[in-house]
C-alpha positions, 0 to 999 in steps of 0.5 A: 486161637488166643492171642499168646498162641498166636505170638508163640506161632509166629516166633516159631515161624520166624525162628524156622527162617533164615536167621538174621545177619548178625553185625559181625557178620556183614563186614565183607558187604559192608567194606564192599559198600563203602569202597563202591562209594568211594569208588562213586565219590571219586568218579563225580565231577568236581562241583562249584562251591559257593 
């Protein structure tokens, strides 16, 4: 199998796979990730600070 046979496989392969998350698509995860951050941040205890 030559080499571009070989790349023509596999973006076959991937092409028949889950398709990628597309930025516009992750926003619910992303705020969901920030606001558990947040809720992180604000569950720490206050630390000294030179």
């Amino acid at each position: 199998m030559s080499r571009t046979s070989k790349f023509i496989a596999s973006v076959v392969a991937t092409s028949k796979d889950d398709l990628p998350v597309l930025p516009f698509q992750r926003g619910a995860a992303r705020k969901a990730m920030f606001d558990r951050l947040k809720t992180d941040a604000a569950n720490q205890p206050m630390r000294k600070q030179a």
